[in-house]
VOGU-963103 format. One record per atom (N, C-alpha, C, O): residue in one letter; x, y, z. Coordinates in steps of 0.02 Angstrom, whole numbers, padded with zeros to 5 digits, always signed. Atoms other than C-alpha are relative to their C-alpha. Last residue first. Layout:
N
AXYZ
...
END
This chain:
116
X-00047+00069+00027
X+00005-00346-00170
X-00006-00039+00017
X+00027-00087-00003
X+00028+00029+00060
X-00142-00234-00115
X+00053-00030-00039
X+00035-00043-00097
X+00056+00030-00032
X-00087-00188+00052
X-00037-00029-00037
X-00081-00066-00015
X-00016+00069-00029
X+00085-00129-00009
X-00047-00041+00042
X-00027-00082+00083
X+00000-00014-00073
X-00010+00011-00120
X+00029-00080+00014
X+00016-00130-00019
X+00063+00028-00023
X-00008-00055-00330
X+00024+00022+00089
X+00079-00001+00102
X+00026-00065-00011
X+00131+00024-00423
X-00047+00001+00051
X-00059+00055+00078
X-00052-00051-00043
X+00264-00117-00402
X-00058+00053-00006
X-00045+00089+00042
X+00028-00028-00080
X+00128-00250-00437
X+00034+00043+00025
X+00023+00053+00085
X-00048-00050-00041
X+00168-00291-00628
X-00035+00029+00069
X-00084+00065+00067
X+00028-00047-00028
X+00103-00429-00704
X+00029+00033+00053
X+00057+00012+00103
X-00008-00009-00098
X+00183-00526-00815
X-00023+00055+00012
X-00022+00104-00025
X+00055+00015-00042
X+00080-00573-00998
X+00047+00011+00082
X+00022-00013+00132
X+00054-00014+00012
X+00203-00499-01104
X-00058-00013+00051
X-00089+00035+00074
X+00050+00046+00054
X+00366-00537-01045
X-00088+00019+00021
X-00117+00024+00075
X+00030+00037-00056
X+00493-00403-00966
X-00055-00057-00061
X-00061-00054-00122
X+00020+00072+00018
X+00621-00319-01065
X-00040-00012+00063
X-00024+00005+00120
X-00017+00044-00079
X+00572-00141-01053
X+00009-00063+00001
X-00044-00093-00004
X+00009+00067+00003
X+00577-00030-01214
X+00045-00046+00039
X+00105-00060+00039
X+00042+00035-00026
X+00540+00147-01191
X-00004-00096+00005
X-00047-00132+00029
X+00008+00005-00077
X+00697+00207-01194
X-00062-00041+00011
X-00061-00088+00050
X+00058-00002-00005
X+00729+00136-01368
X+00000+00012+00098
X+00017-00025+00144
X+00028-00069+00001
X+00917+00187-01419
X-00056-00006+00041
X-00050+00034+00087
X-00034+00011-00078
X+00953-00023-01351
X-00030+00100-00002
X-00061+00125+00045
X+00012+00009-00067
X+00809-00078-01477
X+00051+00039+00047
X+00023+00046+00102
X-00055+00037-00049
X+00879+00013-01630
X-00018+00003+00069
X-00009+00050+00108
X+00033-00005-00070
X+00745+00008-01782
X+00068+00007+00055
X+00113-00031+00040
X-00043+00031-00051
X+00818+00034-01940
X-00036+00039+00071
X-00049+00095+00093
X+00001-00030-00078
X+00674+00095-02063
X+00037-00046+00050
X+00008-00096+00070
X-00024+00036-00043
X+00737+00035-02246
X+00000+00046+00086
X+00044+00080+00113
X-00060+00007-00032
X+00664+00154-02380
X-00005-00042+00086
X-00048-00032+00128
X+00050-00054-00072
X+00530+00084-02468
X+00058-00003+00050
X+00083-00052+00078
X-00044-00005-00054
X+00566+00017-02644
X-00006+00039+00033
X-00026+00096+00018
X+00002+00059-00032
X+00452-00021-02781
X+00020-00019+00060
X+00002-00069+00091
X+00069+00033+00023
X+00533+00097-02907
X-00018-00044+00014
X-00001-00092-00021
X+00045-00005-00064
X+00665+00194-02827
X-00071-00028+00004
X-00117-00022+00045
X-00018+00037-00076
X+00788+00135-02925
X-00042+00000+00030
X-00057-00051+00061
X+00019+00058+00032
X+00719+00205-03107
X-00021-00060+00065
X-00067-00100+00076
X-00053+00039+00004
X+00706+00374-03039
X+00008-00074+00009
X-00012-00098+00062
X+00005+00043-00076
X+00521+00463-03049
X+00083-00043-00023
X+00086-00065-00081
X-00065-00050-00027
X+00524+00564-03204
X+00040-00040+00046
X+00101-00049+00047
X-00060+00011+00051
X+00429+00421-03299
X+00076+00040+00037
X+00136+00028+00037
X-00009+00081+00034
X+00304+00409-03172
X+00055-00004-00032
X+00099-00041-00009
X+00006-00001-00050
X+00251+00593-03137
X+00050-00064+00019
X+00094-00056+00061
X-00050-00058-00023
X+00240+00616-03329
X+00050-00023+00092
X+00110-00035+00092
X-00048+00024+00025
X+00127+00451-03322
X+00076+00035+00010
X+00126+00012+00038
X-00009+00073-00049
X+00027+00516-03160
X+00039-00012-00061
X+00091+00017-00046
X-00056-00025-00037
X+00023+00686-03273
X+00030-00074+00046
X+00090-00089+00052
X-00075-00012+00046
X-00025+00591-03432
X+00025+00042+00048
X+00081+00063+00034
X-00056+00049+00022
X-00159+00494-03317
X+00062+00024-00039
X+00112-00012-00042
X-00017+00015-00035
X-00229+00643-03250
X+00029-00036-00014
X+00088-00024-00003
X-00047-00056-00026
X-00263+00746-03417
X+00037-00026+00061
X+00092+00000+00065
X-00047+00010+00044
X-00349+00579-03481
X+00060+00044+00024
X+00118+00023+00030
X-00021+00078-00010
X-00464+00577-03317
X+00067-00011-00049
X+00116-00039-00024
X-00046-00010-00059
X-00506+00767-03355
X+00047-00060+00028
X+00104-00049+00048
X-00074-00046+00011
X-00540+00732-03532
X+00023+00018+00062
X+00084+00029+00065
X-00032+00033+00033
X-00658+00577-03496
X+00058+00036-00020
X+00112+00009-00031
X-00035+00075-00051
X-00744+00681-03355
X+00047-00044-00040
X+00093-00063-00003
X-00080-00051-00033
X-00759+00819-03500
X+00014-00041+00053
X+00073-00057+00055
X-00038-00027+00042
X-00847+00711-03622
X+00051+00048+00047
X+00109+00066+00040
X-00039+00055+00009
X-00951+00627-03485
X+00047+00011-00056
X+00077-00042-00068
X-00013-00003-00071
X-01040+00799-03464
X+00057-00067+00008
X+00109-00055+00039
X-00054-00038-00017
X-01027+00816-03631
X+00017+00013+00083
X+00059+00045+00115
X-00067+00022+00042
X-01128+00669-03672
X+00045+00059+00024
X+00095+00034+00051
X-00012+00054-00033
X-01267+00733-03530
X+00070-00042-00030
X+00112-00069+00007
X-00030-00018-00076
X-01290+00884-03612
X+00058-00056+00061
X+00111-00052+00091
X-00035+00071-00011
X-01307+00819-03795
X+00052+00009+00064
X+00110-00005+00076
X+00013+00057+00021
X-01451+00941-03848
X+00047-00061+00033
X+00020-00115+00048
X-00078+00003+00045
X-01436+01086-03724
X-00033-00094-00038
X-00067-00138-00012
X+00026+00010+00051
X-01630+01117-03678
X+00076-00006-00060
X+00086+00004-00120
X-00043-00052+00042
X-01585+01204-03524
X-00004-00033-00066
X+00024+00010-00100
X-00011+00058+00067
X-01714+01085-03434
X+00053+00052-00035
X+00010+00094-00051
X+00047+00021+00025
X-01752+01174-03244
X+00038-00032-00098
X+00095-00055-00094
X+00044+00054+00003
X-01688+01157-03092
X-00073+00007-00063
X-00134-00005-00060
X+00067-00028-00002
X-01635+01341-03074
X-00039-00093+00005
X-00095-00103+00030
X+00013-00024-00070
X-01457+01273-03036
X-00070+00025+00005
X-00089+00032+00064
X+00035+00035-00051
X-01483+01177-03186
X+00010+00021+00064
X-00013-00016+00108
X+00075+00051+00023
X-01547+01305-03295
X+00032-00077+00026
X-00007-00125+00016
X+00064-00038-00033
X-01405+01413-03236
X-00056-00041+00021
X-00083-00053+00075
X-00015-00005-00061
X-01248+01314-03265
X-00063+00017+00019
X-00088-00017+00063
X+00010+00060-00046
X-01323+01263-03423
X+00011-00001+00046
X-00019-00046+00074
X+00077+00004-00004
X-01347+01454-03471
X-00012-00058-00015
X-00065-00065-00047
X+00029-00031-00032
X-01162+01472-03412
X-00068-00017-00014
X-00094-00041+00036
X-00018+00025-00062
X-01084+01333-03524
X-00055+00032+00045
X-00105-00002+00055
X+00054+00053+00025
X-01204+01403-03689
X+00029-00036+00078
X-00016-00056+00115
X+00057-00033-00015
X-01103+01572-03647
X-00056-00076-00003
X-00113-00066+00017
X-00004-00009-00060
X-00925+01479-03656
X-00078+00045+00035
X-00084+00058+00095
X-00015-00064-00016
X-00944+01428-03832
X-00016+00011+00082
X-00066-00018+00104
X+00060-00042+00034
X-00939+01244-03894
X+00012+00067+00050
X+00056+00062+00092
X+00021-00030+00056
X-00817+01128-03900
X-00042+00024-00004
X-00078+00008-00051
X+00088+00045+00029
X-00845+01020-03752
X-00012+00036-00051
X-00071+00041-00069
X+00013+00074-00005
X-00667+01049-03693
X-00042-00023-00023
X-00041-00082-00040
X-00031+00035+00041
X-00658+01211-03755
X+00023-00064+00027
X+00076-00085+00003
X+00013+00002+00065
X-00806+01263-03667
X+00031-00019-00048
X+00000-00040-00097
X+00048+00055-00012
X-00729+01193-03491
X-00036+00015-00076
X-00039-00037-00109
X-00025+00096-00013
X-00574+01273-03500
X-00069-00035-00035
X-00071-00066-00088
X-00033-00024+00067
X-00665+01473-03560
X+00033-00089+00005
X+00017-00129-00039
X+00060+00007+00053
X-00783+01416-03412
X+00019-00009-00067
X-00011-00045-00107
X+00027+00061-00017
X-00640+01389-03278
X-00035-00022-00065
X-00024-00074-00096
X-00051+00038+00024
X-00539+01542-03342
X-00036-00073-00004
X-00028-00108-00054
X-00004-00015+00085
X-00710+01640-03335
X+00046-00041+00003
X+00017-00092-00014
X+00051+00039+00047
X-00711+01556-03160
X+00006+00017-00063
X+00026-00029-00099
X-00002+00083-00025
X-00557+01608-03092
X-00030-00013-00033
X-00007-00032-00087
X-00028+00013+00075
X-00563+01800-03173
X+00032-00095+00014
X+00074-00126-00018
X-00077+00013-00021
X-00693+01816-03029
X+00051-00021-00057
X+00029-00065-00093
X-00026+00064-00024
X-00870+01853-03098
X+00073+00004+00022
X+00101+00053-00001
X-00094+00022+00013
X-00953+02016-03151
X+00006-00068+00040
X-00038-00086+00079
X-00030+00005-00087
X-01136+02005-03196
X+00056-00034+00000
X+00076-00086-00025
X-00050-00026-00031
X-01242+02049-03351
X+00027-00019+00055
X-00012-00012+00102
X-00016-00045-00051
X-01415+01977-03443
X+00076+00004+00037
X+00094-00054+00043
X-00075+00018-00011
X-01479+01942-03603
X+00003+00039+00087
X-00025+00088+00113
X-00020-00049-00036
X-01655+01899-03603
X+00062+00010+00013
X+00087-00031+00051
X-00052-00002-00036
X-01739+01763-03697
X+00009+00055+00018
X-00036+00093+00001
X-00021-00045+00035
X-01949+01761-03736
X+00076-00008+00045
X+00073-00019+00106
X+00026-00064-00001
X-02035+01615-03654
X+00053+00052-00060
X+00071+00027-00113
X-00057-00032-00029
X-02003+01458-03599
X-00004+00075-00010
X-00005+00112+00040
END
């Protein structure tokens, strides 16, 4: 691999927020994030020891973070409404479009009076 190299470059104060998240999720420092970001966008081994565990270490904390808002989400939710789908009243006579006639008749009023 060779000799390291520090090197410089601004970012969006998005990602640092992203990175500064994502290192304290996997406990470890937000510079070791980046030079795994790198080395695998370079496609090559970044040589993190338990890469792959923390990769499934922060899927397991994002998943946990979802379920306690879906619970949150859940609990707020009013007791009544749990299960229940409000009641769509239909009212045939309102319905312009709806023609009594029966399904299978066939209609010849559009058809030229040479073709009825």
């Amino acid at each position: 691999m060779g000799e390291k190299v520090k090197i410089n470059c601004k970012i969006p104060q998005e990602w640092q927020t992203k990175i500064e998240l994502l290192a304290k999720e996997r406990k470890t420092e937000p510079n070791k994030i980046i030079y795994e970001a790198l080395g695998r966008y370079l496609g090559e081994n970044a040589n993190t020891d338990d890469s792959r565990l923390n990769v499934l270490e922060v899927e397991v904390t994002m998943l946990k973070r979802q379920v306690a808002e879906l619970v949150m989400v859940v609990k707020n939710r009013p007791t009544n409404s749990l299960g229940k789908f409000p009641e769509v009243q239909q009212n045939i006579e309102d319905d312009d479009d709806f023609i009594e006639d029966e399904p299978d008749e066939i209609l010849y009023d559009f058809l030229p009076p040479e073709e009825r």
